[in-house]
Backbone bond lengths (Angstrom), bond angles and torsions (degrees), N, CA, C in turn:
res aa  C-N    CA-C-N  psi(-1)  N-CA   C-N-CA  omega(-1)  CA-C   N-CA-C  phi
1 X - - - 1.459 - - 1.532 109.06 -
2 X 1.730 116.14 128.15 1.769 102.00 -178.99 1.383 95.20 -75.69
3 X 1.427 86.92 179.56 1.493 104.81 -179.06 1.969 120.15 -77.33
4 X 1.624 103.04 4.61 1.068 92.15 173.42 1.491 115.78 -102.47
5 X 1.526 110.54 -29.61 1.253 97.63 159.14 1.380 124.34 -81.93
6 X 1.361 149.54 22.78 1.024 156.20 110.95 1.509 105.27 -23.15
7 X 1.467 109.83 -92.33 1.945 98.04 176.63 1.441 128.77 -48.92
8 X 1.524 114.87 -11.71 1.187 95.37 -177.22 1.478 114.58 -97.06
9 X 1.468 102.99 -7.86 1.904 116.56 153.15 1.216 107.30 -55.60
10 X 1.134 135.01 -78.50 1.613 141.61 157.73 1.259 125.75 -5.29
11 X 1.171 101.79 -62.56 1.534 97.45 163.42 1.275 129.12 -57.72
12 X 1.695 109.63 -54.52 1.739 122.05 -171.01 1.552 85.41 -52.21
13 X 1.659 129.93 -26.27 1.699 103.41 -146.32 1.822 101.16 -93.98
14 X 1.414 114.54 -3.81 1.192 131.82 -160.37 1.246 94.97 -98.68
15 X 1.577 113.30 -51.72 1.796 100.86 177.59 1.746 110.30 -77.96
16 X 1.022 123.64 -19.88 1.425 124.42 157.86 1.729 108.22 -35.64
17 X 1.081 104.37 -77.17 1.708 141.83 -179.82 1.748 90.92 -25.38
18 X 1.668 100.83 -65.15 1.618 103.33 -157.84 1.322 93.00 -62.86
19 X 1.482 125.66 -55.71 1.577 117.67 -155.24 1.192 108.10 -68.74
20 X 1.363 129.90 8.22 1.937 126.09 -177.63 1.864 96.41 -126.71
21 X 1.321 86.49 7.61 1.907 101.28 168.08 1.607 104.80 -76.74
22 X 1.751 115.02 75.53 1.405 110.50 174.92 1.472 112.59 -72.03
23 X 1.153 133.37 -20.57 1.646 133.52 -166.35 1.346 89.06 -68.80
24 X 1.833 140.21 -53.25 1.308 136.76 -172.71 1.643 99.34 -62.05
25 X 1.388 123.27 -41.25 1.465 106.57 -165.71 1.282 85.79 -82.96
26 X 1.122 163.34 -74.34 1.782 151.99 173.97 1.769 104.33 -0.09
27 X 1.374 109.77 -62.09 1.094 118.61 174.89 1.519 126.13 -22.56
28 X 1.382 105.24 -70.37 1.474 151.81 176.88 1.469 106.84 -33.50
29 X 1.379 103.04 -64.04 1.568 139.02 -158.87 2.046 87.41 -77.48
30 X 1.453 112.58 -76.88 2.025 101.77 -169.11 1.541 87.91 -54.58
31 X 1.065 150.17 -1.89 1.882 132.89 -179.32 1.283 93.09 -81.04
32 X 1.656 122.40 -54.40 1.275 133.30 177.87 1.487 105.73 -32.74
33 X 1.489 119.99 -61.01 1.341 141.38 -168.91 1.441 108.81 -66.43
34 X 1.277 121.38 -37.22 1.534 125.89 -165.51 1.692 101.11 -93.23
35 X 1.910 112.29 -12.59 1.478 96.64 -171.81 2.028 104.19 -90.84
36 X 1.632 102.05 -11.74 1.695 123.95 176.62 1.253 86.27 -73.40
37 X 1.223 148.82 -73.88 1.277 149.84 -112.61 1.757 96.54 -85.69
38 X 1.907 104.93 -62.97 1.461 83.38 169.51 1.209 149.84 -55.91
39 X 1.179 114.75 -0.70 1.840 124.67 -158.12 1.782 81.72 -107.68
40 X 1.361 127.77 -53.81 1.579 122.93 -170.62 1.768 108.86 -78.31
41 X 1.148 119.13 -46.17 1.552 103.96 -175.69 2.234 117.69 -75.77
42 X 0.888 105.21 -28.42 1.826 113.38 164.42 1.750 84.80 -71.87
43 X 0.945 154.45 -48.64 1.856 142.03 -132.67 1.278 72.80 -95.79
44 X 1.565 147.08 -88.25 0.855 168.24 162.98 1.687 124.76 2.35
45 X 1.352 96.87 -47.02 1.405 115.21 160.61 1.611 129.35 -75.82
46 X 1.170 99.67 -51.22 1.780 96.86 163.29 1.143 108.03 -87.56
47 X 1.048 134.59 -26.52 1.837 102.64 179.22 1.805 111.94 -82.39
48 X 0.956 115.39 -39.07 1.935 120.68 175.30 2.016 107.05 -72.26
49 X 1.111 98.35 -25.94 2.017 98.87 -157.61 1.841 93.85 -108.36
50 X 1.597 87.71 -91.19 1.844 85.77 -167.23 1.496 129.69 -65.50
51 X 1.490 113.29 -31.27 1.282 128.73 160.43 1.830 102.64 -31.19
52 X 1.218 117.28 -58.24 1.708 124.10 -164.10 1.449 96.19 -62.91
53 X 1.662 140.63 -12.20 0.975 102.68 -164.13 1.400 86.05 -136.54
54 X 1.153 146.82 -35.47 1.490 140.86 154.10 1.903 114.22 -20.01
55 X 1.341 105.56 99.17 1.466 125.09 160.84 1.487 105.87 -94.06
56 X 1.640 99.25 124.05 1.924 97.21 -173.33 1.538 85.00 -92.92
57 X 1.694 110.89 155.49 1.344 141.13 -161.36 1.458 107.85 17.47
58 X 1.269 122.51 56.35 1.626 138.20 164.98 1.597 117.46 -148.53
59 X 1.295 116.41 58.09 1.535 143.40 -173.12 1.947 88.23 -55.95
60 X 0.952 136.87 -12.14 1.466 114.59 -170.29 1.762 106.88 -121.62
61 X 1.861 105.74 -6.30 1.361 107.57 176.97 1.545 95.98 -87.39
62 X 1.334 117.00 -38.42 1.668 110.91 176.75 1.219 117.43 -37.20
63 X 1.416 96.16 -54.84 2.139 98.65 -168.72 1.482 92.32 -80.92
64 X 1.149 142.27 -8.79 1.468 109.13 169.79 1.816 102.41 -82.36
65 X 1.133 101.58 -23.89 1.943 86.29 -177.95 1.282 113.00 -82.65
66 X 1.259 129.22 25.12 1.495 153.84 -147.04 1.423 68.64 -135.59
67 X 1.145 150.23 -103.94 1.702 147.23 -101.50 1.384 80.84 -98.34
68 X 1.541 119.26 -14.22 1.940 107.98 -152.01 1.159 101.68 -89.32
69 X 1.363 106.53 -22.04 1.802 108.96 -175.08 2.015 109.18 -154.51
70 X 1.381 75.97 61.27 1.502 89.10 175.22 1.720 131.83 -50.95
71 X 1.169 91.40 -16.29 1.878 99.39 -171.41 1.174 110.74 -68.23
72 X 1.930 98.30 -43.81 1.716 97.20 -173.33 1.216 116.82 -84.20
73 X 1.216 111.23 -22.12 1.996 116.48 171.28 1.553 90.04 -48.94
74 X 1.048 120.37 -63.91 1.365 122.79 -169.35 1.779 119.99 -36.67
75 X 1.266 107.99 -48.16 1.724 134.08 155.13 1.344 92.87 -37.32
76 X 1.506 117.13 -83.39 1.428 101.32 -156.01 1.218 140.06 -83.40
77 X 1.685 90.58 23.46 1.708 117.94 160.41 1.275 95.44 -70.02
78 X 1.517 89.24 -73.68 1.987 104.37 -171.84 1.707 102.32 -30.93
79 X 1.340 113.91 -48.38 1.799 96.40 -167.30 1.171 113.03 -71.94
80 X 1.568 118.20 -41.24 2.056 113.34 -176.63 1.753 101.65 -56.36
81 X 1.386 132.11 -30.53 0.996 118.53 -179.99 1.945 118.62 -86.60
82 X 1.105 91.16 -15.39 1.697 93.65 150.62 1.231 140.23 -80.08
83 X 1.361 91.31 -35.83 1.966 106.96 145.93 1.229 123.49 -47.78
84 X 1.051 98.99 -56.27 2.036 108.32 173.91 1.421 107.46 -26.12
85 X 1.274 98.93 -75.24 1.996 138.41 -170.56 1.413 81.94 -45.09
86 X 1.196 145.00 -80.31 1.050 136.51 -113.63 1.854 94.87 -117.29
87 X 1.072 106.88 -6.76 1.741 114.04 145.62 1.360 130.69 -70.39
88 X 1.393 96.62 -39.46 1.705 105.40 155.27 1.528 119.58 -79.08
89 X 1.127 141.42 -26.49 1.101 151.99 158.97 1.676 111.28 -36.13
90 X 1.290 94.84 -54.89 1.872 113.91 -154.20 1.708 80.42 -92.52
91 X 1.218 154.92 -4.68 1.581 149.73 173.91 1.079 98.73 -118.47
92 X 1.253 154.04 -12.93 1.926 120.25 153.49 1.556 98.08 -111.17
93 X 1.136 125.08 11.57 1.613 109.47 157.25 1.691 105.84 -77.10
94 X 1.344 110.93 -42.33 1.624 122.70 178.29 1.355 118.40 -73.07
95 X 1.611 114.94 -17.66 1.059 117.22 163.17 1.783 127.93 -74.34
96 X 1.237 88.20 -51.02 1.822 98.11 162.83 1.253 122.71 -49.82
97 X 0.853 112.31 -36.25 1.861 122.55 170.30 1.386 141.12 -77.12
98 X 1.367 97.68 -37.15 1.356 116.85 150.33 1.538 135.01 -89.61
99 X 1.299 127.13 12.28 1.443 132.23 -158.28 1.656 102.99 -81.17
100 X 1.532 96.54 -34.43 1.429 101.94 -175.11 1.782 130.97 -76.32
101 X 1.960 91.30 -8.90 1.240 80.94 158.80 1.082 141.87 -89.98
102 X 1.663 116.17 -21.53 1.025 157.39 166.55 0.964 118.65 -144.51
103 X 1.506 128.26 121.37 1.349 129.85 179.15 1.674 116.88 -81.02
104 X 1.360 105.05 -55.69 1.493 127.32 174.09 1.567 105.88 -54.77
105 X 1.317 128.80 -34.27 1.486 103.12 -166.07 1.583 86.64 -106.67
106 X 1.338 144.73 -3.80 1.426 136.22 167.47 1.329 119.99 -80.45
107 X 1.908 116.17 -9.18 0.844 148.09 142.71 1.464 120.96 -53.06
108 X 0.864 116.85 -30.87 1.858 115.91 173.23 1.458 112.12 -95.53
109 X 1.527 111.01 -36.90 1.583 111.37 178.76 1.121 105.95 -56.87
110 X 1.527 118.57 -50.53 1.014 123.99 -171.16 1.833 128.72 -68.75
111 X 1.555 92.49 -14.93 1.787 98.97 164.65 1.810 108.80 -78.69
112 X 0.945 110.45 -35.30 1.550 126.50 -168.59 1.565 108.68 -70.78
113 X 1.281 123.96 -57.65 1.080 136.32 133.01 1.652 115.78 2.98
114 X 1.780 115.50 -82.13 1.227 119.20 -170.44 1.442 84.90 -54.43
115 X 1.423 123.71 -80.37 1.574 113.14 -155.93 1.408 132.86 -40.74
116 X 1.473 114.16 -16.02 1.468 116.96 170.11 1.709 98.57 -63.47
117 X 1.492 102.82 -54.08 1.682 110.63 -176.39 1.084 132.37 -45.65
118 X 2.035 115.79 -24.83 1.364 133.92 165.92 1.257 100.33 -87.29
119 X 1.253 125.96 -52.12 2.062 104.26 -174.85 1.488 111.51 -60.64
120 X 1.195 127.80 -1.36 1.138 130.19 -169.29 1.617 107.16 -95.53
121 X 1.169 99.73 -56.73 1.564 109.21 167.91 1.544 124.17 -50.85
122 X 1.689 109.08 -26.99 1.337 128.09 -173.61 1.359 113.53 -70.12
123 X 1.664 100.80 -48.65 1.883 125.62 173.46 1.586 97.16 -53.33
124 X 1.277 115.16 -38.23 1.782 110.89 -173.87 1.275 109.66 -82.75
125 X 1.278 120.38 -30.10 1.434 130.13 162.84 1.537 120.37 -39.15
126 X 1.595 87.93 -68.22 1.718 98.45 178.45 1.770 116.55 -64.81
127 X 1.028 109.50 -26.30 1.803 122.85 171.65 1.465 97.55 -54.80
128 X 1.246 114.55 -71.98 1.557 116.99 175.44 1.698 116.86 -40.33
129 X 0.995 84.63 -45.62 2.349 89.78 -179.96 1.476 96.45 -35.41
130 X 2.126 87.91 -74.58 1.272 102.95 -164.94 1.296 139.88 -34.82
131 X 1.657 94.30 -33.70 1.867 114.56 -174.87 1.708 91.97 -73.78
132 X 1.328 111.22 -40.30 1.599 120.44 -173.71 2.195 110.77 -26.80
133 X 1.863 64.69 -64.22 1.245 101.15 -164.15 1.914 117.48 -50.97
134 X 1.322 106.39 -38.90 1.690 133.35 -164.29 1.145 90.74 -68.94
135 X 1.696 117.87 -46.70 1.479 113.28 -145.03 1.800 91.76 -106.06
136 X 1.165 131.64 23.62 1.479 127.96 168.95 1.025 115.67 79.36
137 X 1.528 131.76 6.04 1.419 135.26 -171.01 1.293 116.43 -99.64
138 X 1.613 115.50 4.80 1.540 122.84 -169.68 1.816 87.70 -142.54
139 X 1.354 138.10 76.03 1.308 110.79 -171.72 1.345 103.81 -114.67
140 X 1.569 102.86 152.73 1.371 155.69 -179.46 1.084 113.78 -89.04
141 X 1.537 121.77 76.39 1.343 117.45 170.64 1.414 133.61 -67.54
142 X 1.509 104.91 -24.58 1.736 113.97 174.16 1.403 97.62 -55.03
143 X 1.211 136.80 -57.00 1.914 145.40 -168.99 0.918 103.18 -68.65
144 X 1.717 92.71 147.37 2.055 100.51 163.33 1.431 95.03 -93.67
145 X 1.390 100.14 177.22 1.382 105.71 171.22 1.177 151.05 -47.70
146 X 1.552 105.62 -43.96 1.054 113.59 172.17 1.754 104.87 -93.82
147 X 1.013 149.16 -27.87 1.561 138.41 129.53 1.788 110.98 4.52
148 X 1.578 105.60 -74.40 1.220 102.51 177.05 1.487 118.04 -59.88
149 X 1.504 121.69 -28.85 1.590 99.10 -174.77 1.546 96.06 -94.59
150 X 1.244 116.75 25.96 1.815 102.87 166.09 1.271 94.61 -101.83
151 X 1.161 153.33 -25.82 1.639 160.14 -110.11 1.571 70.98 -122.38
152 X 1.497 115.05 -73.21 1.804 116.73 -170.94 0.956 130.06 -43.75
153 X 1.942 98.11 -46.99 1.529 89.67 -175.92 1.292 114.27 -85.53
154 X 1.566 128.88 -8.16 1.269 113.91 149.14 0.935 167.17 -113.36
155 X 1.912 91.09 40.35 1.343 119.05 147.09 1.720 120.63 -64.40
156 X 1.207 119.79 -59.95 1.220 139.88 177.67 1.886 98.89 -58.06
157 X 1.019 129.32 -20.34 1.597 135.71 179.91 1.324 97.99 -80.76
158 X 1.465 138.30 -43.38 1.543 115.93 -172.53 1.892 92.61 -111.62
159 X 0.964 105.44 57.22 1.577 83.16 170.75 1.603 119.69 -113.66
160 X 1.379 104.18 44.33 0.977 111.88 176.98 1.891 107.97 -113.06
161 X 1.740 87.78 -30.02 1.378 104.43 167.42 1.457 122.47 -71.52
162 X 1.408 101.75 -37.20 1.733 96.29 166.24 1.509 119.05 -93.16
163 X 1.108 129.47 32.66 1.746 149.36 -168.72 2.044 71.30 -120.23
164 X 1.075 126.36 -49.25 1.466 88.63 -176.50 1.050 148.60 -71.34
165 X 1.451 110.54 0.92 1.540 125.94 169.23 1.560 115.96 -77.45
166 X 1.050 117.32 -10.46 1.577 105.37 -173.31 2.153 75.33 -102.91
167 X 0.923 102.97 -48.05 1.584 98.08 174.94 1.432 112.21 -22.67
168 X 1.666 138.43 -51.02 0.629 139.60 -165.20 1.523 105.82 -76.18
169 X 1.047 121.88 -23.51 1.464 113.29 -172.70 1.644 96.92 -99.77
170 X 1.224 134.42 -23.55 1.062 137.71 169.75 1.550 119.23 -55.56
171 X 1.818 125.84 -44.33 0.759 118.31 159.54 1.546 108.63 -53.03
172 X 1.124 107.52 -98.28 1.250 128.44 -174.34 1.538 131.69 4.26
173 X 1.426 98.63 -34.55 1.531 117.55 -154.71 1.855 90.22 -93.67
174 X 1.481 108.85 -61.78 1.530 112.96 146.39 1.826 141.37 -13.14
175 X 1.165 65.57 -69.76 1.874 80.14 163.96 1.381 103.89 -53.38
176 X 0.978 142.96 -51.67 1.475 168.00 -176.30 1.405 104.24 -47.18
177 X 1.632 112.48 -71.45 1.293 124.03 -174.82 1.140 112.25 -35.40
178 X 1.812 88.03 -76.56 1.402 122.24 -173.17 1.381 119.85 -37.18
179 X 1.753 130.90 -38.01 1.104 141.24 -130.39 2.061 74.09 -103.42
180 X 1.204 124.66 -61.42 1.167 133.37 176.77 1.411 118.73 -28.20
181 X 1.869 100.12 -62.81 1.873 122.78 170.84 1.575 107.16 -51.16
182 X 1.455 115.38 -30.57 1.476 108.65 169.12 1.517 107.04 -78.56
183 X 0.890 116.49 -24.75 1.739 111.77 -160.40 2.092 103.74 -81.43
184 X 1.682 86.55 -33.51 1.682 95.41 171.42 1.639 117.22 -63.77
185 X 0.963 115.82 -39.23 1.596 132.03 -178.36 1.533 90.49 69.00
186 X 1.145 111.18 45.43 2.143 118.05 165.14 1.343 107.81 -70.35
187 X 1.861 112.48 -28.61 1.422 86.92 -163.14 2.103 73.09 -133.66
188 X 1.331 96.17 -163.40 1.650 92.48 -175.73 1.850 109.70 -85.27
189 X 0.736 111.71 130.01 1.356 130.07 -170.68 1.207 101.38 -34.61
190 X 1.209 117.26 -66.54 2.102 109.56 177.51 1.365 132.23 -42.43
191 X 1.606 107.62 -36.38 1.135 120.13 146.12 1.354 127.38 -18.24
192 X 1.753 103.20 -90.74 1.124 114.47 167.36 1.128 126.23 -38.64
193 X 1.542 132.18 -53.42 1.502 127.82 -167.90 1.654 90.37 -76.12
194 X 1.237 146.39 -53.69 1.443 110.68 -177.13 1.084 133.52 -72.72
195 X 1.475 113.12 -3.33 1.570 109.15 144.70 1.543 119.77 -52.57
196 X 1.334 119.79 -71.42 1.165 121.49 155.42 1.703 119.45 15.60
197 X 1.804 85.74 -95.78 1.807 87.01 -179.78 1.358 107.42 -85.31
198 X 1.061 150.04 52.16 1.773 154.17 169.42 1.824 82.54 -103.55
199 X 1.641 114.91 -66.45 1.312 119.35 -176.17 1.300 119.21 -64.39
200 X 1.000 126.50 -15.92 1.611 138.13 161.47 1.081 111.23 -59.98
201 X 1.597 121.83 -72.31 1.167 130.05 178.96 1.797 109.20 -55.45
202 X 0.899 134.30 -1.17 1.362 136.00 171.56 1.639 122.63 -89.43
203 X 1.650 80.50 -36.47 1.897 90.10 174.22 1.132 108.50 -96.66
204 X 1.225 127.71 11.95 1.935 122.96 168.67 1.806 85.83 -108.17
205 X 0.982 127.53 -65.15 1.680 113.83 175.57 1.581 107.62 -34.45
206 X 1.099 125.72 -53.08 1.240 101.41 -162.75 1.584 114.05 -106.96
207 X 0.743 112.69 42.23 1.626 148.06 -151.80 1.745 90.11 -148.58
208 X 0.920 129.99 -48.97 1.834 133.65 165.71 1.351 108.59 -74.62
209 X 1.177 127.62 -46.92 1.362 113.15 170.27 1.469 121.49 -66.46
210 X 1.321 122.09 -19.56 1.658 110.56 173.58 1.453 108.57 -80.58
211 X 1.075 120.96 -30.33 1.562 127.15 178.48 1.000 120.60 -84.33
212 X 1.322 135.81 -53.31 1.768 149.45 167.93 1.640 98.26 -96.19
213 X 0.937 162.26 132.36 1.385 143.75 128.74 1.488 122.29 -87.40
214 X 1.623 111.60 -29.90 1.778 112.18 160.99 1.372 101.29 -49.30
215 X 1.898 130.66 -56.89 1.420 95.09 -155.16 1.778 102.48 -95.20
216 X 1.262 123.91 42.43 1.534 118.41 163.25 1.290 99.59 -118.03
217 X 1.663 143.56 5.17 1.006 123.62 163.85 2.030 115.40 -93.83
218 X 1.481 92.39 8.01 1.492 109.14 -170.28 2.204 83.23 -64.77
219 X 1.429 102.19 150.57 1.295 126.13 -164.89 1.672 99.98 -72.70
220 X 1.494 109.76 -57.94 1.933 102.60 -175.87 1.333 93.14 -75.83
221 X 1.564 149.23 -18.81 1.377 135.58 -174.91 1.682 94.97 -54.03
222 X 1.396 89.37 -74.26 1.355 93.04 176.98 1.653 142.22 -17.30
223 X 1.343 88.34 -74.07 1.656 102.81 155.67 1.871 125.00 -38.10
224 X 1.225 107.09 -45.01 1.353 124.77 -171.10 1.372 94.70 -84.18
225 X 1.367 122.03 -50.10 1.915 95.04 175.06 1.631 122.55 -92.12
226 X 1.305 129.22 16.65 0.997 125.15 -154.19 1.602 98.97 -132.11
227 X 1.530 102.03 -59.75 1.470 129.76 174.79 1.853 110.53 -14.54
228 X 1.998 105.99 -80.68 1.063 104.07 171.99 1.765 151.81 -68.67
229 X 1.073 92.33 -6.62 1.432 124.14 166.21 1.908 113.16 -65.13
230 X 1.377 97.77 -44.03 1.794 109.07 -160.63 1.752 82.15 -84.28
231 X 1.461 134.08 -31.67 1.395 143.98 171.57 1.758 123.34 -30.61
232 X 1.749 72.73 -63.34 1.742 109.97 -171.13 1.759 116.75 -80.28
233 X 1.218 87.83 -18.52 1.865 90.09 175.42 1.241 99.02 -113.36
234 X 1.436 156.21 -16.15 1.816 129.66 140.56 2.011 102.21 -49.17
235 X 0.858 106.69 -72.95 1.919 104.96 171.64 1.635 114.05 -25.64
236 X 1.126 111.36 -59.50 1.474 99.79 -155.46 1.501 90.18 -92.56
237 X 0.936 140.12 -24.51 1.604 142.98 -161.13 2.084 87.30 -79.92
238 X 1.170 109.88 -86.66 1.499 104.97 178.93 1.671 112.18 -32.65
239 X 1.508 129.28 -48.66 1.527 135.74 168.90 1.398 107.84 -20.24
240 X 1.268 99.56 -72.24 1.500 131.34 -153.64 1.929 84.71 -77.29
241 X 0.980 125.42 -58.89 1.613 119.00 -168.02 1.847 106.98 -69.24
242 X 1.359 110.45 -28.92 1.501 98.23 -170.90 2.024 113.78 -113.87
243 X 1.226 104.83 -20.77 1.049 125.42 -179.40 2.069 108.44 -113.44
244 X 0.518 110.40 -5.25 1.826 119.08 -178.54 1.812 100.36 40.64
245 X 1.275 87.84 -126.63 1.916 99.13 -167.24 1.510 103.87 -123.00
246 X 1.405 99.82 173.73 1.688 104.40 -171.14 1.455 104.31 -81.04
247 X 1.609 118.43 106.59 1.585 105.53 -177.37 1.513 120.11 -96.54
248 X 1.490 105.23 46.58 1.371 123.88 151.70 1.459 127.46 -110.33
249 X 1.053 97.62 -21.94 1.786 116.40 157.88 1.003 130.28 -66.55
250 X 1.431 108.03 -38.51 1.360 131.34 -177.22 1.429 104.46 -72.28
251 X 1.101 108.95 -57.12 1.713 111.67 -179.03 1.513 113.11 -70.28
252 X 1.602 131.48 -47.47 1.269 108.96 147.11 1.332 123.43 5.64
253 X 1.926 87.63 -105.70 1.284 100.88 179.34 2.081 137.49 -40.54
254 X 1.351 80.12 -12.38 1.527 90.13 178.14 1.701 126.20 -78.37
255 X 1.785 76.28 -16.79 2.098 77.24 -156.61 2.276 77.58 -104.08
256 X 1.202 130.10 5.25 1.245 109.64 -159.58 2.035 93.10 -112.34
257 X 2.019 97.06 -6.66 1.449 100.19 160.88 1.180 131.29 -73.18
């Protein structure tokens, strides 16, 4: 046998190899799961949990609906820190998948990534203080009482404004992915690029809310940075879960590693 059909056995047996590579299509499939998961457990959480207890410009009715129904505040600890998890989840599933197009820059999404996953955990952190704090188990002797439940409830009153800092790395880190997932041609290119600007448009919104925050609570702002994003992750999340990736790309890229 020459040596060229020798490699070209080699090869056929390598792309054989990849396409019966179920742990990568497993892969594929929890990304699928982790891109559903973020859009339903945050949707899920403020509209059923924090929504119920957020009074706008009434910082002292908040923390009483905080003490009034403490169990579920408690929940929507439990969910931002499932958010966390599953922020890390959705960045080394995307990392594994993308490494091969770039290692080094799936390497940065993927640092950026964790840090959305720690400010996130941090916001659940401080939720916990706060509850600490309401119920006398963290006390504040400089404050009166009701001092402290204005301090709480308006913490819990802008936290939509401080939800934009991990925002920023959330876009960002995305943009990143995404820009790569286009460069793979795994999924169909349009795809990808409106992922792209969905995550763009997220990091100039919330990138407007640290600077302006009156005009990012404006109603079409909203819509316009938030809107296509919530679009693009039912799409790419089902993609990726029912249809997977292009496994001609994949193998490409496999035999040119």
């Amino acid at each position: 046998m020459t040596n060229k059909k020798m490699e070209e056995k080699m090869n056929t047996n390598k792309m054989n190899d990849l396409i019966a590579d179920t742990p990568q299509q497993n892969v594929v499939k929890i990304a699928g799961i982790m891109f559903l998961l973020t859009l339903v457990i945050p949707l899920f959480n403020w509209i059923f949990v924090l929504s119920r207890f957020i009074v706008p410009d009434d910082a002292i009715s908040t923390a009483n609906n905080i003490m009034a129904n403490e169990l579920l505040f408690r929940i929507g600890i439990i969910n931002e820190l499932i958010i966390s998890v599953i922020v890390v989840g959705l960045a080394l599933t995307l990392y594994i998948i993308l490494k091969s197009v770039n290692k080094n820059i799936a390497l940065l999404a993927l640092f950026l990534k964790l840090i959305e996953a720690i400010l996130i955990a941090v916001i659940a952190l401080g939720h916990s203080i706060a509850l600490l704090v309401l119920n006398g188990q963290a006390s504040l002797t400089v404050f009166e009482p009701k001092q402290i439940q204005a301090l709480v409830g308006l913490f819990l009153n802008v936290h939509i404004s401080i939800t934009a800092i991990p925002g920023l790395f959330l876009g960002l880190s995305l943009v990143i992915f995404l820009y790569l997932l286009f460069k793979s041609k795994y999924v169909p290119g349009i795809l990808a690029a409106f992922g792209v600007l969905s995550y763009a448009l997220i990091f100039i919104y919330d990138l407007l809310f640290i600077f302006s925050p009156n005009y990012a609570t404006i109603l079409i702002i909203q819509i316009i940075g938030w809107g296509p994003s919530i679009l693009f992750e039912i799409i790419i999340g089902l993609w990726l879960l029912i249809k997977g990736v292009n496994v001609k790309e994949v193998e490409k890229r496999a035999l040119t590693t």
